[in-house]
MIVO-512714 format. One record per atom (N, C-alpha, C): residue in three letters; x, y, z. Coordinates in steps of 0.02 Angstrom, whole numbers, padded with zeros to 5 digits, always signed. Layout:
% residues N
ALAXYZ...
//
This chain:
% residues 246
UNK-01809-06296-07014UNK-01745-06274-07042UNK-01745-06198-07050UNK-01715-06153-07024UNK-01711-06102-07007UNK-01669-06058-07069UNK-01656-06088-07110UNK-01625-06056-07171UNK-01665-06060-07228UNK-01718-06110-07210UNK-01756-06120-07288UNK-01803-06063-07290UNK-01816-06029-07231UNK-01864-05963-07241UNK-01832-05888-07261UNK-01761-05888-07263UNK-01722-05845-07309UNK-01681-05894-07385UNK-01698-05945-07414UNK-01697-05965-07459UNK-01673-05934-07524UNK-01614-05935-07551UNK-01625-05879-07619UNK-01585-05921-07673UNK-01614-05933-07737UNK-01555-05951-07781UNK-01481-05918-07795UNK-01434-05956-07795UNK-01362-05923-07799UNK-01325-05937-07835UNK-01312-05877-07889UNK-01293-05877-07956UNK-01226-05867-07962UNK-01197-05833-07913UNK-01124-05821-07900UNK-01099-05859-07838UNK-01019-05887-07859UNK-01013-05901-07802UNK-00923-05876-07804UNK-00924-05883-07716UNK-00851-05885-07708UNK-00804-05923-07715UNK-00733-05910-07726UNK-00680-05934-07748UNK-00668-05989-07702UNK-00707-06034-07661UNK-00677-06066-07594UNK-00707-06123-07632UNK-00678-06187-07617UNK-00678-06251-07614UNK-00737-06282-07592UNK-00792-06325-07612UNK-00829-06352-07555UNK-00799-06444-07569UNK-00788-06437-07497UNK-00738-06532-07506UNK-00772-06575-07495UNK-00735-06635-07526UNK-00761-06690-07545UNK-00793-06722-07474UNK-00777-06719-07433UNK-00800-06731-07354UNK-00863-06701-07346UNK-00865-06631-07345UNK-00928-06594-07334UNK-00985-06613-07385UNK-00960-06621-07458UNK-01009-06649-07496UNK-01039-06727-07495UNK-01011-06758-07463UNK-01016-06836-07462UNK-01057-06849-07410UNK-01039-06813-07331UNK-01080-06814-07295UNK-01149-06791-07278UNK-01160-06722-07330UNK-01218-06730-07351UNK-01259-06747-07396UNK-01233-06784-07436UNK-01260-06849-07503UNK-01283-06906-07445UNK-01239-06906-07408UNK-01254-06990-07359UNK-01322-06964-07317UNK-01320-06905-07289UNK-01361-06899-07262UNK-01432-06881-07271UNK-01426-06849-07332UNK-01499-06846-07368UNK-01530-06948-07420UNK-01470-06980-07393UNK-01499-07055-07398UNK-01555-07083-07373UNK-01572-07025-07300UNK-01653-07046-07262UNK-01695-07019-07305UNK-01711-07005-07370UNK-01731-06967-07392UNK-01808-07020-07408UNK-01872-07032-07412UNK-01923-07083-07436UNK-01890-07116-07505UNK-01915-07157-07500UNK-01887-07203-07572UNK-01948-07255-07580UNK-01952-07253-07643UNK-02001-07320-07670UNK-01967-07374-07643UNK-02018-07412-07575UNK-01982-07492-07600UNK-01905-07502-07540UNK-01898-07438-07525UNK-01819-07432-07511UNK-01770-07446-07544UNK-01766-07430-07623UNK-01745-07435-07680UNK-01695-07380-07707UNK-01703-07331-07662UNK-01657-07262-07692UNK-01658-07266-07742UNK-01703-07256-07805UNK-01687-07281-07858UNK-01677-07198-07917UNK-01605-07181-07851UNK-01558-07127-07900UNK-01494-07128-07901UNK-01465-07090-07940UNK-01385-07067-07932UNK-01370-07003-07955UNK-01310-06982-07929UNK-01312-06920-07918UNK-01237-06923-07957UNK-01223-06883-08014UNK-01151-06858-08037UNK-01120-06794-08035UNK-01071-06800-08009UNK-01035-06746-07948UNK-00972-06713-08008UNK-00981-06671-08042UNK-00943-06625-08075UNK-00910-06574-08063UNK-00833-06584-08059UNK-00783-06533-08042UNK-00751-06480-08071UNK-00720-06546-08139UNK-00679-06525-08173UNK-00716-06448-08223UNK-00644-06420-08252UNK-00688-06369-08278UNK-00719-06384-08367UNK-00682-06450-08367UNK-00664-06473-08439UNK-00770-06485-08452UNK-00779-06524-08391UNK-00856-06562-08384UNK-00893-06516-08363UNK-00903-06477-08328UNK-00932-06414-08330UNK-00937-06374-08390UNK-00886-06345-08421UNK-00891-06330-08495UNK-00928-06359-08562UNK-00929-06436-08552UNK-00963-06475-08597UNK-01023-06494-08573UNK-01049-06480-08514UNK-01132-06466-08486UNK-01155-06403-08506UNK-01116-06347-08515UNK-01147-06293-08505UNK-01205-06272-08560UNK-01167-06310-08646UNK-01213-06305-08677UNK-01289-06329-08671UNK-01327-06386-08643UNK-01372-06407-08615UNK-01409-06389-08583UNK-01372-06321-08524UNK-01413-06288-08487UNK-01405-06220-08507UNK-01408-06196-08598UNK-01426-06129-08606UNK-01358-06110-08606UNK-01305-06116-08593UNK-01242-06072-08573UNK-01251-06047-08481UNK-01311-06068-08456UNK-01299-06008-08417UNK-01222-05998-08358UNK-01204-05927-08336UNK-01153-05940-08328UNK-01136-05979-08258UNK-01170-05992-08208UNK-01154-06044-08139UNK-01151-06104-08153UNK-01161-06123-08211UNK-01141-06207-08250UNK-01069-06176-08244UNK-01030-06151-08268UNK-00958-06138-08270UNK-00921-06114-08215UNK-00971-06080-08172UNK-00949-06027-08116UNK-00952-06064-08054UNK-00978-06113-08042UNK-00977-06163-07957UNK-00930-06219-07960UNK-00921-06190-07901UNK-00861-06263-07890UNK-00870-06352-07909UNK-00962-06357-07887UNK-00989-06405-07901UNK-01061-06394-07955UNK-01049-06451-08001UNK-01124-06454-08007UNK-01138-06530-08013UNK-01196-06547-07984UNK-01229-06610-07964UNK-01292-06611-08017UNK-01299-06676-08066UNK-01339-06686-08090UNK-01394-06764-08050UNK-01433-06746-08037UNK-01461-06795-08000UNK-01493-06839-08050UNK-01501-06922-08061UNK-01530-06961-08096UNK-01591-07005-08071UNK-01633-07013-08104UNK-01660-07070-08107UNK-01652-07129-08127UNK-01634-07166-08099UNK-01600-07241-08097UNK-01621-07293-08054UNK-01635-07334-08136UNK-01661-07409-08121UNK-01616-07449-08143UNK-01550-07448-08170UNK-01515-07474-08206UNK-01475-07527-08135UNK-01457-07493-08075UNK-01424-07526-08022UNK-01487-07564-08006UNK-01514-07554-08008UNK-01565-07624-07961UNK-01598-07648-08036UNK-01608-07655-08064UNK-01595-07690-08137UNK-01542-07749-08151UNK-01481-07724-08136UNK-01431-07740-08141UNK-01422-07803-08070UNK-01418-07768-08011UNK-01427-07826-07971UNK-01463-07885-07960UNK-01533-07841-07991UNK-01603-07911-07994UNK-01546-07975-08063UNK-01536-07952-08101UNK-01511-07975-08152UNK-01453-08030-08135UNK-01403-08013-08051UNK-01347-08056-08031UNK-01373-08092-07987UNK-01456-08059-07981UNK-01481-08123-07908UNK-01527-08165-07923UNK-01523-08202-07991UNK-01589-08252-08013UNK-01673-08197-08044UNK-01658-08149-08028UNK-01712-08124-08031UNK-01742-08103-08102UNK-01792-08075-08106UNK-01808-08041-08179UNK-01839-07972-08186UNK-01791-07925-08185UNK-01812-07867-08209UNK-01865-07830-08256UNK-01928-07791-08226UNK-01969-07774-08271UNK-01995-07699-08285UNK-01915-07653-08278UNK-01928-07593-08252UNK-01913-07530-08297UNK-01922-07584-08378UNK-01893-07524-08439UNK-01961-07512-08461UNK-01982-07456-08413UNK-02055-07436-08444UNK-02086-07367-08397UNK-02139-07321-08439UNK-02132-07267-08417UNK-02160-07263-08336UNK-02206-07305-08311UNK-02212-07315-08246UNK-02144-07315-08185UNK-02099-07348-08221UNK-02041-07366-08185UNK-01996-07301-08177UNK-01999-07240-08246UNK-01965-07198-08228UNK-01997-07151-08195UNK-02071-07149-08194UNK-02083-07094-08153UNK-02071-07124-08086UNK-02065-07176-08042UNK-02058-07202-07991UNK-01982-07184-07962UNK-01919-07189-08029UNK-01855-07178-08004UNK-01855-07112-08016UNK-01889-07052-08042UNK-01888-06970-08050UNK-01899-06953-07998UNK-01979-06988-07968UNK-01992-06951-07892UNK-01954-06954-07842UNK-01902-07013-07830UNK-01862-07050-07795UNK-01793-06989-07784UNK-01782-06973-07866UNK-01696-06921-07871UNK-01737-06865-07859UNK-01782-06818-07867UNK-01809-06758-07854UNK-01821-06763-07800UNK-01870-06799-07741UNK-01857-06817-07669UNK-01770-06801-07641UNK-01731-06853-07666UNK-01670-06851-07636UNK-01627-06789-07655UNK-01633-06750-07715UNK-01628-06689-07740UNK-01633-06650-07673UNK-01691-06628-07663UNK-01734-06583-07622UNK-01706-06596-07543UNK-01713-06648-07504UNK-01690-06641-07473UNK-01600-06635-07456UNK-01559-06653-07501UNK-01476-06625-07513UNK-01490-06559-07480UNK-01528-06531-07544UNK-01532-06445-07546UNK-01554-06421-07492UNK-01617-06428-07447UNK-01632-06430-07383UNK-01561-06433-07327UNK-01534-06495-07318UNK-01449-06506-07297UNK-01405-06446-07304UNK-01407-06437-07368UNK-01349-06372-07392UNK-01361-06308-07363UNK-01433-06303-07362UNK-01451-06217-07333UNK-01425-06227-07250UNK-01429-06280-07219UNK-01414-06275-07150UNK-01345-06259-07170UNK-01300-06291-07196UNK-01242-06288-07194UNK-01186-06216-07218UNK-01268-06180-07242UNK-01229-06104-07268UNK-01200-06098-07345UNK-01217-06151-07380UNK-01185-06163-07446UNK-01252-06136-07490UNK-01257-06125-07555UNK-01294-06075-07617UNK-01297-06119-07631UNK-01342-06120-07703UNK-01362-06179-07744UNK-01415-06145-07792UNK-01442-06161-07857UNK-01457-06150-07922UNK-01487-06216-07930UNK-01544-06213-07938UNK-01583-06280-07966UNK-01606-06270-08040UNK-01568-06316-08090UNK-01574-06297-08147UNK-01631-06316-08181UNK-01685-06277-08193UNK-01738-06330-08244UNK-01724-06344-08318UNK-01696-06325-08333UNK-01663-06365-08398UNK-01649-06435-08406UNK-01644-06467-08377UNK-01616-06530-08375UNK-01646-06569-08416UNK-01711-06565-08406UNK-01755-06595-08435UNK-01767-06569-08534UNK-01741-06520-08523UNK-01740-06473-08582UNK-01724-06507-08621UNK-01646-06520-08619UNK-01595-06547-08658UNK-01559-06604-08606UNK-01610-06665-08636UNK-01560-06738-08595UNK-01520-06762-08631UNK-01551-06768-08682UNK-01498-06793-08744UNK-01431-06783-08732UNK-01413-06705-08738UNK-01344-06690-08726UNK-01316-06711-08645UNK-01352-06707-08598UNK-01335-06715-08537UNK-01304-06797-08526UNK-01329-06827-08559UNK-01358-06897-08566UNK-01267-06914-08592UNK-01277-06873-08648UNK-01187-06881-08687UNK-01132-06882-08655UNK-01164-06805-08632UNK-01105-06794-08592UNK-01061-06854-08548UNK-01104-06856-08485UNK-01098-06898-08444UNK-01110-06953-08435UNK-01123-06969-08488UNK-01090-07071-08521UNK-01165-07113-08480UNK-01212-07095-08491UNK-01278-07137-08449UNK-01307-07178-08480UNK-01288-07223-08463UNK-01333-07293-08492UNK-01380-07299-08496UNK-01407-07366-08527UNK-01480-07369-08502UNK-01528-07384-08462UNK-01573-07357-08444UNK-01603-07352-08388UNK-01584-07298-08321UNK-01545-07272-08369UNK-01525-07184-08297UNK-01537-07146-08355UNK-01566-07080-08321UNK-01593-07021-08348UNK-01590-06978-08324UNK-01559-06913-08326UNK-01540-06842-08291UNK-01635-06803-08266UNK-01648-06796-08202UNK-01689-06741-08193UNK-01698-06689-08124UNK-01625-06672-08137UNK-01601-06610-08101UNK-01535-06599-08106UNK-01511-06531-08107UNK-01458-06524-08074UNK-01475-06457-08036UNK-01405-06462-08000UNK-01393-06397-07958UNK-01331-06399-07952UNK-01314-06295-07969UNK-01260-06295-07951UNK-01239-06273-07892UNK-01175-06279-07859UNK-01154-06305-07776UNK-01119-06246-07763UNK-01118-06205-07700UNK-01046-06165-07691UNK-01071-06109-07650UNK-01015-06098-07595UNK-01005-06056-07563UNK-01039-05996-07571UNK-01121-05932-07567UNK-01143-05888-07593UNK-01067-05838-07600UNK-01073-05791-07659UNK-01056-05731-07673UNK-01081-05670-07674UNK-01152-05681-07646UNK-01207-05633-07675UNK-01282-05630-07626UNK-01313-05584-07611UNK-01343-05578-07573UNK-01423-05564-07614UNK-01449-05614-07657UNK-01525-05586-07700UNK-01579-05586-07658UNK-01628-05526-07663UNK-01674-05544-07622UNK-01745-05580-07632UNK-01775-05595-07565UNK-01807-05657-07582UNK-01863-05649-07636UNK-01891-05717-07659UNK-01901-05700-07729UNK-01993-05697-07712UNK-02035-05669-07746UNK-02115-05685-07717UNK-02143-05743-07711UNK-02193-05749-07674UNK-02220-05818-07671UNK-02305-05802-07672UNK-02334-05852-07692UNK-02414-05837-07683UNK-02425-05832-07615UNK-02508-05828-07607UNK-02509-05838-07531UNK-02520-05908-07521UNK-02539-05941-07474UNK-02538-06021-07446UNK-02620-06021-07492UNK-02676-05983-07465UNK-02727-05999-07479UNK-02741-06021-07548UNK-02697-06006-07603UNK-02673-06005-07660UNK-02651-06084-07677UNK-02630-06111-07659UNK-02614-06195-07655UNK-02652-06245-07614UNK-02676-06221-07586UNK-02721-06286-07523UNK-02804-06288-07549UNK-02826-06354-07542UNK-02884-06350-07575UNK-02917-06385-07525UNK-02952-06387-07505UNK-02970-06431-07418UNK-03023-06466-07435UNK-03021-06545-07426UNK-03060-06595-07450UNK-03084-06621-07513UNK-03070-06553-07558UNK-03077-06561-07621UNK-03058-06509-07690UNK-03059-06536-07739UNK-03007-06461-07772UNK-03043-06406-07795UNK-03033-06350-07747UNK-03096-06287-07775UNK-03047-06251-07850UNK-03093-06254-07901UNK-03074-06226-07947UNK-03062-06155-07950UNK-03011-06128-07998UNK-03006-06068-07997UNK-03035-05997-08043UNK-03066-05986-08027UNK-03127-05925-08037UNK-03084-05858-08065UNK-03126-05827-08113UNK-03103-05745-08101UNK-03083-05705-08026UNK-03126-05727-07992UNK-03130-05682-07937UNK-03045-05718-07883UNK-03055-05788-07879UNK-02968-05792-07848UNK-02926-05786-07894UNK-02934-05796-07961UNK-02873-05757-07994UNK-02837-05687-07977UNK-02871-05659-07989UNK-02863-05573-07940UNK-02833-05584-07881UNK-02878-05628-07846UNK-02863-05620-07767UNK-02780-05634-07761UNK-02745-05695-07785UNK-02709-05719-07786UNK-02646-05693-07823UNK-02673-05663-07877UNK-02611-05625-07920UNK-02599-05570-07933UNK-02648-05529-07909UNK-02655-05454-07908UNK-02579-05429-07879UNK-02541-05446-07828UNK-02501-05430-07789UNK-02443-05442-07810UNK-02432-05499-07854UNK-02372-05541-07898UNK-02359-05479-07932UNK-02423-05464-07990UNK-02424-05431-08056UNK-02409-05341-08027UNK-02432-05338-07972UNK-02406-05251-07945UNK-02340-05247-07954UNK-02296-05300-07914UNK-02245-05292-07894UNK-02188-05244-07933UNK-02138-05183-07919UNK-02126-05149-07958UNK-02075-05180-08029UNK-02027-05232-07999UNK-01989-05287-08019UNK-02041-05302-08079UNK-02094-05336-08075UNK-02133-05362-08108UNK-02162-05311-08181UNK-02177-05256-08152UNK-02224-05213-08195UNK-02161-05175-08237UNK-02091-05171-08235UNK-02052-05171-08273UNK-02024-05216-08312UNK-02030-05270-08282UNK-02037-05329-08331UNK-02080-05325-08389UNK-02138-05309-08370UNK-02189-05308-08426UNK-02179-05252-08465UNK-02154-05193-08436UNK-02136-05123-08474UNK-02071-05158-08546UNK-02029-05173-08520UNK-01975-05182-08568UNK-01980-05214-08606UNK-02028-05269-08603UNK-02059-05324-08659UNK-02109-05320-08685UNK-02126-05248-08680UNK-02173-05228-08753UNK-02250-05264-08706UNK-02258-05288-08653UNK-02334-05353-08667UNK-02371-05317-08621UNK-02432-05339-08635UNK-02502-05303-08572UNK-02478-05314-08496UNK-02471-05385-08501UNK-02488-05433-08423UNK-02429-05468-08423UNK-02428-05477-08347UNK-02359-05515-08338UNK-02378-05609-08371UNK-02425-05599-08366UNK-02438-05703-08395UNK-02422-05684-08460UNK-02422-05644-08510UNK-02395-05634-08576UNK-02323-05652-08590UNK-02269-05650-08526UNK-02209-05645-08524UNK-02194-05713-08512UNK-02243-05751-08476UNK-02240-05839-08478UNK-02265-05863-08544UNK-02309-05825-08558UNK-02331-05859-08624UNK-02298-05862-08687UNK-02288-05801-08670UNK-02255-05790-08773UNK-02179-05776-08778UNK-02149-05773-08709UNK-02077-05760-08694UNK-02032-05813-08663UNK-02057-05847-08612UNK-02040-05881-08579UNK-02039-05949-08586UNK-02077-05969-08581UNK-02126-06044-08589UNK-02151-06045-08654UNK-02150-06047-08711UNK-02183-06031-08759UNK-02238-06099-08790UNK-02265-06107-08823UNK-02305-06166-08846UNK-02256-06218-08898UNK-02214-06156-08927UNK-02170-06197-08994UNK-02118-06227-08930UNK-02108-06172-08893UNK-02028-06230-08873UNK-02070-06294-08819UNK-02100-06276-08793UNK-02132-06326-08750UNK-02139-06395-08784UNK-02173-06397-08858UNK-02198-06429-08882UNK-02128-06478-08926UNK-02072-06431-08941UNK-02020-06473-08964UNK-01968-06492-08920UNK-01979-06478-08842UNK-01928-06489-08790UNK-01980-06573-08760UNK-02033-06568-08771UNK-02074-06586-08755UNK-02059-06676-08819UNK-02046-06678-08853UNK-02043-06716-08925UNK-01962-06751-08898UNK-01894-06692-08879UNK-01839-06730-08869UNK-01832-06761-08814UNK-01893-06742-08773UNK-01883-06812-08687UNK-01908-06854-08710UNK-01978-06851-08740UNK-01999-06914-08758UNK-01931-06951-08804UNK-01908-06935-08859UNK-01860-06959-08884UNK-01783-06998-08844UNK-01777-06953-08798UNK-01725-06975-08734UNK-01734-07027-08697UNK-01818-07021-08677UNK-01858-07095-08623UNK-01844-07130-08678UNK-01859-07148-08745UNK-01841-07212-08793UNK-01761-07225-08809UNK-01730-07189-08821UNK-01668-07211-08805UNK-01631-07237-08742UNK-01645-07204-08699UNK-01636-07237-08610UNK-01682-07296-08605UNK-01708-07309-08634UNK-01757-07375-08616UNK-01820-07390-08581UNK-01817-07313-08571UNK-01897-07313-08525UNK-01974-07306-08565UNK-01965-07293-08630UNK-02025-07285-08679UNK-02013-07355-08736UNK-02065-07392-08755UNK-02048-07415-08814UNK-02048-07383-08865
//
């Protein structure tokens, strides 16, 4: 795919329409997507209006492309339809449990991923929100999800406005571990991040936030231990209300 190697998140978009045709046909088509079982065991809710966009936005931070794209797609994990069918065909459902949702998560993040893959051919932007997971509860409200569906993604959809450039990446040698997992040492730490932490983008980052090192800015800014640990408390809380935790 010849677009995924200029890849950029897109935070702005233009005033143009993306239609219900163009979006449908590539929902259908990222259907080849692997599936447990051949179970698809996701769904995807397709948000237009500005009324439902507005009442997501709190969930994902305010940020402003929750309000600003034509589309935003929250992708689910869902066991509730084949739950539901086992349930009209004699059968007996045994899939309210945390095994079952990580099985229908990998399933909507798979089918997630490849959409988005689809979209870059097609010239369309997109914003993959990690929040989702942040705040399900509210997501969960919002958009009326029963039990046994659970929000873990969205993205927002739309025409780019904006041209960001591409964002850094490690090197490959940095992820591949060949036959077995070589741990990571002082010495590839350096190797590997020395080049991240130069970057001029980067080392003003660290200038304006007061901190030594750029991992200070994940640690104590970003990612923090307190929010981790209480974002961390309302999924678990969310999997027991959706039905996937006792």
């Amino acid at each position: 795919m010849k677009n995924l190697e200029k890849r950029t998140s897109i935070r702005k978009y233009a005033q143009r329409e993306v239609s219900n045709e163009l979006l449908h046909r590539l929902l259908q088509e990222a259907e080849r997507t692997q599936t447990m079982g051949n179970l698809q065991l996701y769904s995807v809710i397709v948000t237009r209006s500005e009324e439902q966009k507005a009442a997501l936005a709190p969930a994902h931070f305010n940020q402003p492309m929750v309000t600003g794209a034509p589309v935003v797609l929250t992708f689910c994990a869902d066991f509730r339809r084949t739950t539901r069918w086992a349930e009209e065909r004699k059968a007996q459902p045994g899939y309210d449990n945390f095994l079952s949702f990580i099985n229908a998560a990998t399933d909507a993040l798979l089918y997630c991923q490849t959409f988005c893959n689809l979209a870059d051919e097609e010239g369309l932007g997109y914003c993959y929100l990690g929040t989702t997971v942040y705040m399900p509860k509210q997501i969960i409200e919002v958009l009326q999800l029963p039990r046994l569906v659970f929000p873990v993604a969205t993205i927002t959809l739309g025409w780019p406005d904006e041209q960001p450039p591409l964002s850094d990446r490690l090197p490959l040698e940095s992820i591949i571990h060949e036959e077995r997992y070589e741990d990571y040492t002082p010495e590839r730490i350096d190797r590997f991040y020395t080049a991240k932490e130069q970057l001029p983008e980067n080392q003003e980052f660290i200038r304006i936030n007061n901190k030594e090192t750029l991992a200070q800015i994940f640690t104590d800014i970003r990612y923090t231990r307190k929010d981790n640990e209480a974002m961390s408390a309302g999924l678990l809380e969310a999997l027991k209300i959706q039905g996937f935790l006792d």
